[in-house]
Jmol script that loads the backbone (N, CA, C; Angstrom):
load data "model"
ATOM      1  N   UNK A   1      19.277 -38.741 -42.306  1.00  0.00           N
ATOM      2  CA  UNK A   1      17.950 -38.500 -41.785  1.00  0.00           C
ATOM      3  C   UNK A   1      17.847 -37.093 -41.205  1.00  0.00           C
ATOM      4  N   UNK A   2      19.056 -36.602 -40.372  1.00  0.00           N
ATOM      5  CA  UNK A   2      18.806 -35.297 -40.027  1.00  0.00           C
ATOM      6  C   UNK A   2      18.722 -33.994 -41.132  1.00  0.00           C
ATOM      7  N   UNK A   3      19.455 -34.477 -42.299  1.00  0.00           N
ATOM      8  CA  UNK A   3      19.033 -33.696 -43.598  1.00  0.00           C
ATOM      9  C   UNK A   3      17.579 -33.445 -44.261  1.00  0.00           C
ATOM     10  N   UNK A   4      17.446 -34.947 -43.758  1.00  0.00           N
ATOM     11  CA  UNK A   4      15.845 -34.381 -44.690  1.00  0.00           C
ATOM     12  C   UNK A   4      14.678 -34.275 -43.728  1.00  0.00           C
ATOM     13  N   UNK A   5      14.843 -34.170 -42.409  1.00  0.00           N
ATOM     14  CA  UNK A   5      14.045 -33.390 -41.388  1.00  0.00           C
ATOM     15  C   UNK A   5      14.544 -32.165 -41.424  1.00  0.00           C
ATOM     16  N   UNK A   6      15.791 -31.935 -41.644  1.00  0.00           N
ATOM     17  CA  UNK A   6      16.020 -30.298 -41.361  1.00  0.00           C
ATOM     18  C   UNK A   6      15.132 -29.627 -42.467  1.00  0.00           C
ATOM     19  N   UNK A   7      15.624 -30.227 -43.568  1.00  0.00           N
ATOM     20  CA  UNK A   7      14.618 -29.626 -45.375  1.00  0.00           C
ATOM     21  C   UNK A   7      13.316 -29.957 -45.530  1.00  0.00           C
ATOM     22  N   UNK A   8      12.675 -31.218 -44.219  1.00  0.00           N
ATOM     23  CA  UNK A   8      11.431 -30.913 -44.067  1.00  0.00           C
ATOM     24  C   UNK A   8      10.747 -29.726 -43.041  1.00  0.00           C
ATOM     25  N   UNK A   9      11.351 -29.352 -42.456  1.00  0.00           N
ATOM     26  CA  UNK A   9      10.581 -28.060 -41.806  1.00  0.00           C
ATOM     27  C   UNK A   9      11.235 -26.503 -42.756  1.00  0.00           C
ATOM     28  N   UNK A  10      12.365 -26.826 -43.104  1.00  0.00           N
ATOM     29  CA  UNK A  10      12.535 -25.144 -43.766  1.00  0.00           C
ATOM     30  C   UNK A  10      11.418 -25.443 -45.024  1.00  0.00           C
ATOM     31  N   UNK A  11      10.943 -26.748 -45.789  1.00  0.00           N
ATOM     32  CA  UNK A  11       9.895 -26.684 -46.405  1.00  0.00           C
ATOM     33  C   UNK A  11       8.156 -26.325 -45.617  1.00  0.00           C
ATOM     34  N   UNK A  12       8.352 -26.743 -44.877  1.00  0.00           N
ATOM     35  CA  UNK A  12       6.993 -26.472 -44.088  1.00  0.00           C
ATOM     36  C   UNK A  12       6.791 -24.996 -43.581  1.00  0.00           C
ATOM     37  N   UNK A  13       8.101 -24.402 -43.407  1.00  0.00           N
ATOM     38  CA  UNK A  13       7.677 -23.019 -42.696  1.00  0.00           C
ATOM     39  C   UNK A  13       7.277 -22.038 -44.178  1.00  0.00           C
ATOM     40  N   UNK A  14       7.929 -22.369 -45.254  1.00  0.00           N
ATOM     41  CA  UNK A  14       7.701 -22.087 -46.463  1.00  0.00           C
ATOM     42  C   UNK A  14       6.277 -22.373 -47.040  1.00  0.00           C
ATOM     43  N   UNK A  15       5.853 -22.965 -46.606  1.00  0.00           N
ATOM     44  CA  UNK A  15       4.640 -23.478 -46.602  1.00  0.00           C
ATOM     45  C   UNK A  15       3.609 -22.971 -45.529  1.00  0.00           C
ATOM     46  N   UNK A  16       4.102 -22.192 -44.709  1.00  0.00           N
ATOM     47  CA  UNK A  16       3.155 -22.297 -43.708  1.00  0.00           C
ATOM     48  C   UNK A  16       2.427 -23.543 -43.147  1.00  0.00           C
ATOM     49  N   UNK A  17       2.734 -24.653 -43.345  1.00  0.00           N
ATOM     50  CA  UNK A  17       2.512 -26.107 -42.398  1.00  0.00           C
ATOM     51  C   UNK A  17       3.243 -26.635 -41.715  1.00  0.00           C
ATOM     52  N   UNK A  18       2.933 -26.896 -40.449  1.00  0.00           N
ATOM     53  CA  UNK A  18       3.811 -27.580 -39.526  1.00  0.00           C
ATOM     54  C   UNK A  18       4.349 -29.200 -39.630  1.00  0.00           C
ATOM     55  N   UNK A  19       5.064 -29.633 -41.201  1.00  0.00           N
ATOM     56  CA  UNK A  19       5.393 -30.747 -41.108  1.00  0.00           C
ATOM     57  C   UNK A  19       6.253 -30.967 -40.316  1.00  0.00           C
ATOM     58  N   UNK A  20       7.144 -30.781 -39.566  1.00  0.00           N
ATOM     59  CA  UNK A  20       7.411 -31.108 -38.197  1.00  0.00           C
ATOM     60  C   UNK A  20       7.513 -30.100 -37.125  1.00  0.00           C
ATOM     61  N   UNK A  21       6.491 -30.089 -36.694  1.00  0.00           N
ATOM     62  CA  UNK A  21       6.139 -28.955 -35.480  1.00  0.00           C
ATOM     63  C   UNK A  21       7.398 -29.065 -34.269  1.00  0.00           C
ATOM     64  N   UNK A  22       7.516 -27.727 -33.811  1.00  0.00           N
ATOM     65  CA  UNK A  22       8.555 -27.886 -33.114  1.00  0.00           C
ATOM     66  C   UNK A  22       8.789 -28.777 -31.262  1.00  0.00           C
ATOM     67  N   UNK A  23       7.438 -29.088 -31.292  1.00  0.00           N
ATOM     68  CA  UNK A  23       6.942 -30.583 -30.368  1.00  0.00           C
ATOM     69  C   UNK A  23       7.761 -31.699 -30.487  1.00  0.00           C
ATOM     70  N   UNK A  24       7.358 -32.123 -32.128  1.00  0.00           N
ATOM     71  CA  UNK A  24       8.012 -33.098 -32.394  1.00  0.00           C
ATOM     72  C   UNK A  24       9.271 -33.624 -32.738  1.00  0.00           C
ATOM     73  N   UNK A  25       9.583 -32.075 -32.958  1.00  0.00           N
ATOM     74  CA  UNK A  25      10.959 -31.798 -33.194  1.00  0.00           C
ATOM     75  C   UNK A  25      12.073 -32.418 -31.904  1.00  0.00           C
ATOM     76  N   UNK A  26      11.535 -31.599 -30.949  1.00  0.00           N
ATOM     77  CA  UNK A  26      11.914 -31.841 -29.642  1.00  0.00           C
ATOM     78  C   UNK A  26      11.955 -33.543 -29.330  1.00  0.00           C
ATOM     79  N   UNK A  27      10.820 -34.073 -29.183  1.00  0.00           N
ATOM     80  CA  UNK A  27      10.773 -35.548 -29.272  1.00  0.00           C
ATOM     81  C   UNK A  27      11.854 -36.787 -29.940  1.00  0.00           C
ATOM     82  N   UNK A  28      11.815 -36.244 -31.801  1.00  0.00           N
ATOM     83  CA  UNK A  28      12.739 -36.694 -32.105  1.00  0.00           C
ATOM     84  C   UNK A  28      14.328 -36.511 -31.729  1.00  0.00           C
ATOM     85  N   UNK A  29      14.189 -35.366 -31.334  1.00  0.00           N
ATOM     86  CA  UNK A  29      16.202 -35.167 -31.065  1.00  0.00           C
ATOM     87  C   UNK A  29      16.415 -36.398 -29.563  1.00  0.00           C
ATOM     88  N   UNK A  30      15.242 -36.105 -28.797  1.00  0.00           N
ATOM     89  CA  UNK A  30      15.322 -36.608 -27.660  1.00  0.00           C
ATOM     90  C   UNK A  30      15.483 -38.136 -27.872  1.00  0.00           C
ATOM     91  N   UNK A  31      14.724 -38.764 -28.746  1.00  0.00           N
ATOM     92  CA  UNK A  31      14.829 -40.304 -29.544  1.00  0.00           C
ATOM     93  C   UNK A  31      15.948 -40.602 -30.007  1.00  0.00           C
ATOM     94  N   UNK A  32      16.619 -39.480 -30.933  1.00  0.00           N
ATOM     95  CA  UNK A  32      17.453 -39.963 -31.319  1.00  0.00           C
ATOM     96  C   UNK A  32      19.156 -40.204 -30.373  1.00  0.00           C
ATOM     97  N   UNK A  33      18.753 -39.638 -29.560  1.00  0.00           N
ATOM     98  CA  UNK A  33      20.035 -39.484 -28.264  1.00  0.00           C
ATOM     99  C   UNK A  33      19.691 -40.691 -27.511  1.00  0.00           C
ATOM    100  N   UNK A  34      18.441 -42.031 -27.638  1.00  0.00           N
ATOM    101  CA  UNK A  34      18.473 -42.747 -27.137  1.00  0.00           C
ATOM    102  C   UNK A  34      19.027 -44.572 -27.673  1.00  0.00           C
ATOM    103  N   UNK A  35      20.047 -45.028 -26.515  1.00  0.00           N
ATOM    104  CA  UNK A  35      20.680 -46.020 -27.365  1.00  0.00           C
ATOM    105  C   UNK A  35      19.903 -46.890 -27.952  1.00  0.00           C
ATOM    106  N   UNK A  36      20.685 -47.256 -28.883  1.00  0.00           N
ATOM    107  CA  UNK A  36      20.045 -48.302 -30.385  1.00  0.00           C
ATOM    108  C   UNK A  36      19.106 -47.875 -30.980  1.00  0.00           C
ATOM    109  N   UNK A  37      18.655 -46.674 -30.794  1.00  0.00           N
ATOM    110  CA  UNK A  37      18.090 -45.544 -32.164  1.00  0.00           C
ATOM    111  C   UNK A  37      18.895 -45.662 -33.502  1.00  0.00           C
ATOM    112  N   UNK A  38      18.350 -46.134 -34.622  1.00  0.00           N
ATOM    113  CA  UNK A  38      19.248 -45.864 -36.117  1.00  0.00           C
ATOM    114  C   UNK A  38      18.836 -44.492 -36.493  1.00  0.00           C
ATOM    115  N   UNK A  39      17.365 -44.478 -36.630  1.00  0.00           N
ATOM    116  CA  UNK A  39      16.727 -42.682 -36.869  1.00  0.00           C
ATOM    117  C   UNK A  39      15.590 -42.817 -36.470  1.00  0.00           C
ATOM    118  N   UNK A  40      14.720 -41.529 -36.481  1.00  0.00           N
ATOM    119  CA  UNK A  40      13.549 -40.932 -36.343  1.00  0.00           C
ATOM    120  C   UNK A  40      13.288 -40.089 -37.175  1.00  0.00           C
ATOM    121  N   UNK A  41      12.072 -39.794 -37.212  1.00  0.00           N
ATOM    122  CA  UNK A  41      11.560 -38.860 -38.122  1.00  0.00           C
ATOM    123  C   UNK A  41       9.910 -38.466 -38.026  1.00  0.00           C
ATOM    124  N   UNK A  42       9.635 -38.038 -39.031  1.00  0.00           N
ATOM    125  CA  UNK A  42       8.004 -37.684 -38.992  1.00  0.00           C
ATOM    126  C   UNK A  42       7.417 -38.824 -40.632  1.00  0.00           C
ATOM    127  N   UNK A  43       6.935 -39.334 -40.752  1.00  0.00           N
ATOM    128  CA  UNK A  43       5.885 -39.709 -41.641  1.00  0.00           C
ATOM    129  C   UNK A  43       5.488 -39.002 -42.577  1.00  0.00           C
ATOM    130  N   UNK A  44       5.181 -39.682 -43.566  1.00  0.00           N
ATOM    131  CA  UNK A  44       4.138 -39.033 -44.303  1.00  0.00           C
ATOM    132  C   UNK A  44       4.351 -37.397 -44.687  1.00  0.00           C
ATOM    133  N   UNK A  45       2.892 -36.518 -44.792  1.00  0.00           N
ATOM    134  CA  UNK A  45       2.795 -35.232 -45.130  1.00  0.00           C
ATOM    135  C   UNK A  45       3.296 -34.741 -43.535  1.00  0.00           C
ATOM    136  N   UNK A  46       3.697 -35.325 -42.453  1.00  0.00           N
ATOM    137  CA  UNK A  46       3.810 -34.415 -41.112  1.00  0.00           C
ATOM    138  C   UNK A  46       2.498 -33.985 -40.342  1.00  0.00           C
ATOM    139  N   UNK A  47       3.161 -33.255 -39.957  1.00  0.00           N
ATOM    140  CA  UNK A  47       1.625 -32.610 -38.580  1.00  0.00           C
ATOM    141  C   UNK A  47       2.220 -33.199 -37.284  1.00  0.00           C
ATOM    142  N   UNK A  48       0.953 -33.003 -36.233  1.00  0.00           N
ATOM    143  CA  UNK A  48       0.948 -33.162 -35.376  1.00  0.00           C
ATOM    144  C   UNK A  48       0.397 -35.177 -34.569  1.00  0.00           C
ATOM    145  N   UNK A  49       0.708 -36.057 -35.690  1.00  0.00           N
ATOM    146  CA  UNK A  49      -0.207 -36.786 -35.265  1.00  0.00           C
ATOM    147  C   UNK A  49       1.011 -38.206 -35.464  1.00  0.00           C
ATOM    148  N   UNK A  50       1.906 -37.875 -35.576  1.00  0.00           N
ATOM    149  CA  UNK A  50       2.761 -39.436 -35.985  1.00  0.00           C
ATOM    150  C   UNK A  50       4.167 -39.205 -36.253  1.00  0.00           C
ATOM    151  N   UNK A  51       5.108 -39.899 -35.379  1.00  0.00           N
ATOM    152  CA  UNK A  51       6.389 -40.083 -35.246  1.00  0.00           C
ATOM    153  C   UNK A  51       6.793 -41.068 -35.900  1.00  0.00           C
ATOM    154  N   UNK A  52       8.457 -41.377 -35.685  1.00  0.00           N
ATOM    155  CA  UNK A  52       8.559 -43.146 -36.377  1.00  0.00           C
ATOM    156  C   UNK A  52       9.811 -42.761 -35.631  1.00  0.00           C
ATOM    157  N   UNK A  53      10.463 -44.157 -35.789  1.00  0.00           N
ATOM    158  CA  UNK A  53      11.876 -44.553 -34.940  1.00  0.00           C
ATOM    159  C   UNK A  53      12.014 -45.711 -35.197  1.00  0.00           C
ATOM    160  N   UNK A  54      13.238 -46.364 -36.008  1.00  0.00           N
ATOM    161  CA  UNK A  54      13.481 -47.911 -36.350  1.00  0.00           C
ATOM    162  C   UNK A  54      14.946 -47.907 -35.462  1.00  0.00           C
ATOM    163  N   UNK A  55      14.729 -48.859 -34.580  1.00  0.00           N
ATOM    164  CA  UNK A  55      15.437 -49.098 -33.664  1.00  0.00           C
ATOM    165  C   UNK A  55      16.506 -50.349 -33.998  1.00  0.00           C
ATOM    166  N   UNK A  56      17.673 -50.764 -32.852  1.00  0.00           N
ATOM    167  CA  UNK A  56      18.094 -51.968 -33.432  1.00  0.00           C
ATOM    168  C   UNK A  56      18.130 -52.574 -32.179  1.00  0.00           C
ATOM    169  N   UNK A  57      17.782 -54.573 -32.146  1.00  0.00           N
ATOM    170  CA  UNK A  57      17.901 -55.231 -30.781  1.00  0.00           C
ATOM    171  C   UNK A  57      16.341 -54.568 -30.375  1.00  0.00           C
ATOM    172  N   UNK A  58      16.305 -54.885 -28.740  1.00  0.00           N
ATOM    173  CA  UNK A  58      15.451 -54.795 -27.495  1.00  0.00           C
ATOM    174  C   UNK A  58      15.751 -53.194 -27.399  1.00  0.00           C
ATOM    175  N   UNK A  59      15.879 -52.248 -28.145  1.00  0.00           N
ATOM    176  CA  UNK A  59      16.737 -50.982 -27.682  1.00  0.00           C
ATOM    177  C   UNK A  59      14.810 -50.257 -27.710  1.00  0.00           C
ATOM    178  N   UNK A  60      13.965 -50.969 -28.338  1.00  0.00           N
ATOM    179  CA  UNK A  60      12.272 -50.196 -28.666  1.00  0.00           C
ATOM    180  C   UNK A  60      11.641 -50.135 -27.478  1.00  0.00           C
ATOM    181  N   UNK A  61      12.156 -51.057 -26.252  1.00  0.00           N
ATOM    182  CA  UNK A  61      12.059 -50.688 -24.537  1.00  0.00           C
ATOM    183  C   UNK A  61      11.887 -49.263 -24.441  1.00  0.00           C
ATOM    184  N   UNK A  62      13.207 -48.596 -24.597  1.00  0.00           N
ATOM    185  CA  UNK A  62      13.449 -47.605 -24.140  1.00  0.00           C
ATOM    186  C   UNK A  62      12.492 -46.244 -25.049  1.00  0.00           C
ATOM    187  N   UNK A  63      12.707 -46.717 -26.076  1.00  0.00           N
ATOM    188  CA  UNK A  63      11.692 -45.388 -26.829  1.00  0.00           C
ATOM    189  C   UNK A  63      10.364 -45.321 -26.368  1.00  0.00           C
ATOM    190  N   UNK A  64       9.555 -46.927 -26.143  1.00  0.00           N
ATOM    191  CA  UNK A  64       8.455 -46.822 -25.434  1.00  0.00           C
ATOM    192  C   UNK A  64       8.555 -46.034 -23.871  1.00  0.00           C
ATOM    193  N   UNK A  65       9.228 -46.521 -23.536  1.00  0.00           N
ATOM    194  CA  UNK A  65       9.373 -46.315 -21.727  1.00  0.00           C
ATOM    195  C   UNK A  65       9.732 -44.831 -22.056  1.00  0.00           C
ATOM    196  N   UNK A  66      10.341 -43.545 -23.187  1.00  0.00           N
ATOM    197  CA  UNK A  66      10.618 -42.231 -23.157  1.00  0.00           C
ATOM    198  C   UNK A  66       9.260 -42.339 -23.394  1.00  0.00           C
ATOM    199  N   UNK A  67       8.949 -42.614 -25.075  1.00  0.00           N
ATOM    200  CA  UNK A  67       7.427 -41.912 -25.059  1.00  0.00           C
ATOM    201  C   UNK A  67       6.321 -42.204 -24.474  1.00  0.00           C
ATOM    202  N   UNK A  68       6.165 -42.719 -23.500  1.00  0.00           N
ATOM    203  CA  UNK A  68       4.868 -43.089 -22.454  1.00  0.00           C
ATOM    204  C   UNK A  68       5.499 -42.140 -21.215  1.00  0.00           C
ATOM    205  N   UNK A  69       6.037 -41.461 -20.770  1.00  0.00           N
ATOM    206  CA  UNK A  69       6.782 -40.596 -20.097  1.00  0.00           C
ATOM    207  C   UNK A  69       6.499 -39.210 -20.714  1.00  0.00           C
ATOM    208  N   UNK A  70       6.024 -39.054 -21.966  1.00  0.00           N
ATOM    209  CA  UNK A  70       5.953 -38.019 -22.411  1.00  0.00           C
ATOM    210  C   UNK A  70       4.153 -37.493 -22.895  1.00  0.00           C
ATOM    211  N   UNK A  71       3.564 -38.864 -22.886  1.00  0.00           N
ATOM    212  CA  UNK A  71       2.133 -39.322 -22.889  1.00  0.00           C
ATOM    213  C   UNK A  71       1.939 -39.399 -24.563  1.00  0.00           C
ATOM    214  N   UNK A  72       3.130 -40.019 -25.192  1.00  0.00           N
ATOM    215  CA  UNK A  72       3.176 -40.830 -26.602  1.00  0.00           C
ATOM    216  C   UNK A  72       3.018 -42.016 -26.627  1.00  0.00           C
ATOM    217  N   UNK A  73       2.144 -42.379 -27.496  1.00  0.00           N
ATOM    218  CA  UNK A  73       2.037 -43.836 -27.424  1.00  0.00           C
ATOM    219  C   UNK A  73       2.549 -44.588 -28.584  1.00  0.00           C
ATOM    220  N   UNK A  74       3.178 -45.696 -28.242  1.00  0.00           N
ATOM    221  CA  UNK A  74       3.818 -46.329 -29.182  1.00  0.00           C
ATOM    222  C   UNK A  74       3.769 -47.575 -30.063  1.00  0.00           C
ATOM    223  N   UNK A  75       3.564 -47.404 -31.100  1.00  0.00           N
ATOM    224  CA  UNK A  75       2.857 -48.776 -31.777  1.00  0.00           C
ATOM    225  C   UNK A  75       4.318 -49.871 -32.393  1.00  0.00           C
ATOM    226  N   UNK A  76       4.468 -50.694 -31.111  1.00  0.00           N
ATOM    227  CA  UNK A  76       5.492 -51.319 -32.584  1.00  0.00           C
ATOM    228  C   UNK A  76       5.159 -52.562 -33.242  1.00  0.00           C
ATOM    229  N   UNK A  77       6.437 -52.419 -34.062  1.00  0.00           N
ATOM    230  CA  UNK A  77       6.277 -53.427 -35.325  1.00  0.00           C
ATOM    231  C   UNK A  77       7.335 -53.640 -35.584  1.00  0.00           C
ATOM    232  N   UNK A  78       7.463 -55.032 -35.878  1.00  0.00           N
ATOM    233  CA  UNK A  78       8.804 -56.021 -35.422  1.00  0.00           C
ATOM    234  C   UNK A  78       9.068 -56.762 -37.150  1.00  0.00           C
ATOM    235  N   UNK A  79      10.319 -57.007 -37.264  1.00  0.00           N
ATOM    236  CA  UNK A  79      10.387 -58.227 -38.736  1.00  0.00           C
ATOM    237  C   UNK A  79       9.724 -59.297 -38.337  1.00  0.00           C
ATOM    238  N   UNK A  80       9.506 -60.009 -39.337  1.00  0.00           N
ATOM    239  CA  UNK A  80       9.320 -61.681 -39.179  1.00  0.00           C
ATOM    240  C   UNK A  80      10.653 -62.113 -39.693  1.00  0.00           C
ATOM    241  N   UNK A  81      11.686 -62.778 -38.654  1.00  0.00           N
ATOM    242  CA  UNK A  81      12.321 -63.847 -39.386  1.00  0.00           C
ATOM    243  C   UNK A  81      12.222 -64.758 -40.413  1.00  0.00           C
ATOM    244  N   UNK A  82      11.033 -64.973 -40.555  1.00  0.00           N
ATOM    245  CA  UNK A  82      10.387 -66.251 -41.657  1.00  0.00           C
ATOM    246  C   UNK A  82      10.069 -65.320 -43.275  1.00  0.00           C
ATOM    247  N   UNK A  83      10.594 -64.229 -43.171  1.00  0.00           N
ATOM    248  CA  UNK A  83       9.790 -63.256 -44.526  1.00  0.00           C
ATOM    249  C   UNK A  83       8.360 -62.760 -44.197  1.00  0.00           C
ATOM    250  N   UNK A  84       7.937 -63.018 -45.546  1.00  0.00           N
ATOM    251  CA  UNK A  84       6.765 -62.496 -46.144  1.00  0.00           C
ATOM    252  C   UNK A  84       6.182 -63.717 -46.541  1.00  0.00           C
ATOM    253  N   UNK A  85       4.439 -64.092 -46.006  1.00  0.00           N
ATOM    254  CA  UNK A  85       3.964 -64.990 -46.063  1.00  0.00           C
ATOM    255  C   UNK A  85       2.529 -64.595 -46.229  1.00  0.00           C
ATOM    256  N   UNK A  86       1.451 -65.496 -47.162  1.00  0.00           N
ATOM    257  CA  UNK A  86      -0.116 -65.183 -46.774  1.00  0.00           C
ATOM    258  C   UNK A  86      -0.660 -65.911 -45.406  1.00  0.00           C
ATOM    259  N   UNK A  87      -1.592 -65.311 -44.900  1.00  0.00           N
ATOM    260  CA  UNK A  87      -2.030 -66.019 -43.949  1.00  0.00           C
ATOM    261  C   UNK A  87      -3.206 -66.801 -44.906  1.00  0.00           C
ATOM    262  N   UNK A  88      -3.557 -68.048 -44.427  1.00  0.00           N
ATOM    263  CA  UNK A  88      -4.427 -68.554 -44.941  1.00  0.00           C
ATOM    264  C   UNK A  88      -5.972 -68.262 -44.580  1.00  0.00           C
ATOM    265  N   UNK A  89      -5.811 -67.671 -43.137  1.00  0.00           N
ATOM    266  CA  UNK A  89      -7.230 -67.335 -42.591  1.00  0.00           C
ATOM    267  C   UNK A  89      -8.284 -66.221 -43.069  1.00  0.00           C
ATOM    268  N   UNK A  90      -7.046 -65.451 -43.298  1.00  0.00           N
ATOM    269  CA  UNK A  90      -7.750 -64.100 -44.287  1.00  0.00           C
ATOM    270  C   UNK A  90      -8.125 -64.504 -45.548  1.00  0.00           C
ATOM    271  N   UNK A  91      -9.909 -64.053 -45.452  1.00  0.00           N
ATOM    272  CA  UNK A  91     -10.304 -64.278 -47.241  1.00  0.00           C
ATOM    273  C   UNK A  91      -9.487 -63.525 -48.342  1.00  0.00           C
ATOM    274  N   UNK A  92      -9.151 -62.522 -48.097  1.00  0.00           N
ATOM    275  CA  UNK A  92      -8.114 -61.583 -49.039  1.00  0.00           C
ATOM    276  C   UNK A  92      -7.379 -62.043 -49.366  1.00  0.00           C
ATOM    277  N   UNK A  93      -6.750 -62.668 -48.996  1.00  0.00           N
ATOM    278  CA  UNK A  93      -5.532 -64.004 -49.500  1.00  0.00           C
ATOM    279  C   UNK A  93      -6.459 -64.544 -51.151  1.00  0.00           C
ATOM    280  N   UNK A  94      -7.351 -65.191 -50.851  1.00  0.00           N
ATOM    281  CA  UNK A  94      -7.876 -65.701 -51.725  1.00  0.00           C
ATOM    282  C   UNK A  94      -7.934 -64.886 -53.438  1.00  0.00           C
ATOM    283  N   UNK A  95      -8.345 -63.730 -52.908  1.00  0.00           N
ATOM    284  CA  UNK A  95      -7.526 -62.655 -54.839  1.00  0.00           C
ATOM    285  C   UNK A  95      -6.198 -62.500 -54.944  1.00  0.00           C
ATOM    286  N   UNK A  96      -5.423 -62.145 -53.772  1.00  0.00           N
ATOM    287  CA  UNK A  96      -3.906 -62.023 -53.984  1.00  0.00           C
ATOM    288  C   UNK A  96      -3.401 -63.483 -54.670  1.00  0.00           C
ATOM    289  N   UNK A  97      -3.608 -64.534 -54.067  1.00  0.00           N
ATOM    290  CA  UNK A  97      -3.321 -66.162 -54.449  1.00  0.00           C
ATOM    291  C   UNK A  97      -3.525 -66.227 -55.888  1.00  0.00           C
ATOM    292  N   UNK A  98      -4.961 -65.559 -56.343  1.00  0.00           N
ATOM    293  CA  UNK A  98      -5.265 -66.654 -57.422  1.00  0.00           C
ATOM    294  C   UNK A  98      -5.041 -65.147 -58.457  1.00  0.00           C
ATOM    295  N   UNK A  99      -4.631 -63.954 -57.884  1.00  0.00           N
ATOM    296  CA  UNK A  99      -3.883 -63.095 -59.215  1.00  0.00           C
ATOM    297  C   UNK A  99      -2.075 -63.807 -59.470  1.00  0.00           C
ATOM    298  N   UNK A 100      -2.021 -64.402 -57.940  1.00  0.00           N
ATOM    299  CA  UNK A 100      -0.429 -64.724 -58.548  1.00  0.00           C
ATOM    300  C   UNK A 100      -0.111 -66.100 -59.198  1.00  0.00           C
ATOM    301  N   UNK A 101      -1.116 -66.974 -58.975  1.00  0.00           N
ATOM    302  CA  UNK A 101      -1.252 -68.047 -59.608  1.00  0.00           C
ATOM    303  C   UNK A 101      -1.603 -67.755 -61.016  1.00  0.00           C
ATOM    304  N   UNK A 102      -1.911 -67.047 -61.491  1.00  0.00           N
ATOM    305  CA  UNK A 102      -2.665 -66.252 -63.153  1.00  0.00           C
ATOM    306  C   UNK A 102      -1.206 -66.036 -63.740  1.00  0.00           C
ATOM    307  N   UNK A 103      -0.221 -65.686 -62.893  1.00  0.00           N
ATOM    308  CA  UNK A 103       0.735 -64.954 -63.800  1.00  0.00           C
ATOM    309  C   UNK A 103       1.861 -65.749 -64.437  1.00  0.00           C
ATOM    310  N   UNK A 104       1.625 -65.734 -65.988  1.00  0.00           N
ATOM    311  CA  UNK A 104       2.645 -67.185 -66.699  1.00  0.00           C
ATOM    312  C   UNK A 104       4.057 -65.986 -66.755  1.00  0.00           C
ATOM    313  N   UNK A 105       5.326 -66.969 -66.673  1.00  0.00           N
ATOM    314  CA  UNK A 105       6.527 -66.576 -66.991  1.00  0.00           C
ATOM    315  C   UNK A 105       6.983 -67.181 -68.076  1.00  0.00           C
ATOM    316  N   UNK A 106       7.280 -66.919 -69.304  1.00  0.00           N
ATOM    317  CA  UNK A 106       7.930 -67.911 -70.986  1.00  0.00           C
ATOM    318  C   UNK A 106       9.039 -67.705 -70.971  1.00  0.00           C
TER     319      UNK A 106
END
end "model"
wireframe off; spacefill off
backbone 0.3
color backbone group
């Protein structure tokens, strides 16, 4: 991960875009020095607008409790033990269902 953040900013300065501005830069090193961090990084095309950090255990405490300290806010998102499931409540279910019910295997 630190490879392809490093080759994402020598691409960005090449670019003249700040895919990882040196803000965030800062942020991530600081994340990643925190226990049960696996990595961090930037998202997507980069900028100024979105971090990531997949943590392991209760260790996403602490990244929240850094980045709310830093006035980052943190969205998480957890596995489901149970997989991947439709909800039944959502109408959208209802095309996903009946495209996978359509599909014959011979």
């Amino acid at each position: 991960m630190l490879g392809i953040r490093y080759h994402m900013r020598l691409m960005g300065e090449a670019a003249g875009v700040p895919i990882e501005p040196e803000s965030q830069t800062k942020l991530l090193d600081a994340t990643l020095n925190l226990e049960g961090v696996l990595l961090a990084g930037v998202p997507g095309a980069g900028g100024f607008d979105a971090v990531f950090a997949v943590t392991l255990g209760d260790s996403s405490s602490n990244v929240t409790k850094t980045w709310s300290s830093l006035n980052v806010l943190a969205l998480l998102v957890k596995e489901d033990p149970c997989g991947v499931f439709l909800e039944s409540a959502d109408p959208r279910t209802n095309e996903i269902t009946s495209a996978v019910s359509s599909i014959h295997i011979e």
